[in-house]
C-alpha positions as semicolon CSV with decimal commas, in nm:
position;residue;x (nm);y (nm);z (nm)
1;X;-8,984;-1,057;17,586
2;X;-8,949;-1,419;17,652
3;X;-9,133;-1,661;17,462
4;X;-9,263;-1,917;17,764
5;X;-9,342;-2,215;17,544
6;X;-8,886;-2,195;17,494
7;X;-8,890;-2,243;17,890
8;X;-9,177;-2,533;17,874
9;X;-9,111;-2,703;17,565
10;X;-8,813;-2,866;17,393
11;X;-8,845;-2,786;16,988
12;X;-8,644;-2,994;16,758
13;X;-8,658;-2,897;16,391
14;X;-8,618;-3,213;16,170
15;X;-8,549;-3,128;15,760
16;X;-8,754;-3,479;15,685
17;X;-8,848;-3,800;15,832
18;X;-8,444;-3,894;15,759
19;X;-8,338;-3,597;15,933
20;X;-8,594;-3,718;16,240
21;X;-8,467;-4,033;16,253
22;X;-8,108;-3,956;16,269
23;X;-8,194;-3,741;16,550
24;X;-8,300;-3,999;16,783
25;X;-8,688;-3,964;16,706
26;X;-8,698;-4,302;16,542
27;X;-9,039;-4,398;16,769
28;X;-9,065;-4,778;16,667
29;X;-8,767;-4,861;16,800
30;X;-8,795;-4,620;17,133
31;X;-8,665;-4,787;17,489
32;X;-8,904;-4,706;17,679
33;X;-9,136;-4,805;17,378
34;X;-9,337;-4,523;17,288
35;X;-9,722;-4,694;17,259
36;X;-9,947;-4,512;16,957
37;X;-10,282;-4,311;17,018
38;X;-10,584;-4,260;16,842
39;X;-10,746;-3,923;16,804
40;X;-11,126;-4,012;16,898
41;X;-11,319;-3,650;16,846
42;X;-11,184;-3,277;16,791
43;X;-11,379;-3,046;16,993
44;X;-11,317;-2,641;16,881
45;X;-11,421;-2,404;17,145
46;X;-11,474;-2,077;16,989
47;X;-11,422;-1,884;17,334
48;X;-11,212;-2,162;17,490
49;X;-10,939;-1,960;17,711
50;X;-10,998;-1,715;17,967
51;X;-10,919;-1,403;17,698
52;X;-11,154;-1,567;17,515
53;X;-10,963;-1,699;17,230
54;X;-11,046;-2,010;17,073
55;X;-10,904;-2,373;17,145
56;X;-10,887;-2,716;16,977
57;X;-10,920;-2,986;17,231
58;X;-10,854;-3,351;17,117
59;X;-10,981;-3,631;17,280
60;X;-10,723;-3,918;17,265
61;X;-10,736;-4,275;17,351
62;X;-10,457;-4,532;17,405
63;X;-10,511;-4,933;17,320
64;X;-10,601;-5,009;17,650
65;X;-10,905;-4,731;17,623
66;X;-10,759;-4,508;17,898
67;X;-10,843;-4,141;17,737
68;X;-10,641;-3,836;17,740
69;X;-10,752;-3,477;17,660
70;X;-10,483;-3,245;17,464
71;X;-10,572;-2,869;17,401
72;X;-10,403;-2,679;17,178
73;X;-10,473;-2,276;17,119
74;X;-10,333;-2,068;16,803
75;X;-10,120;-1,861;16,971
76;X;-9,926;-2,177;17,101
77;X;-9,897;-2,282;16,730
78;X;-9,753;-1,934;16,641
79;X;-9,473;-1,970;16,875
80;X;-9,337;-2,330;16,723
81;X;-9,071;-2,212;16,480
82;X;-9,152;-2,404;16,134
């Protein structure tokens, strides 16, 4: 079976923040600059998905205030290699 999160979303493994940077994912110095994010308020929705598994939706907000909602589920977390 194919694992649809490989088709949607690019995985890079880093051994430690050294590894990261080396990598490219050195975010203060990013071009296009990459602008931080505060996590405002977790929300857990014990029957959040249409199978009725739970989710974890974050409510984000960026320095201007302009807010941003990221959901997350556990079976996405089980297919991210560690």
């Amino acid at each position: 079976m194919v694992n649809p999160i490989k088709q949607y979303l690019a995985v890079t493994i880093c051994a430690d923040a050294n590894d990261a940077i080396a990598q490219g994912f050195n975010w203060r110095e990013a071009v296009p600059a990459v602008k931080p994010i505060e996590i405002k308020k977790v929300v857990v929705v014990r029957s959040g998905t249409q199978a009725g598994n739970p989710t974890v939706d974050f409510l984000l907000e960026d320095e201007t205030g302009q807010q941003f909602v990221f959901m997350i589920t556990g079976n996405l977390l089980k297919t991210i290699p560690c």
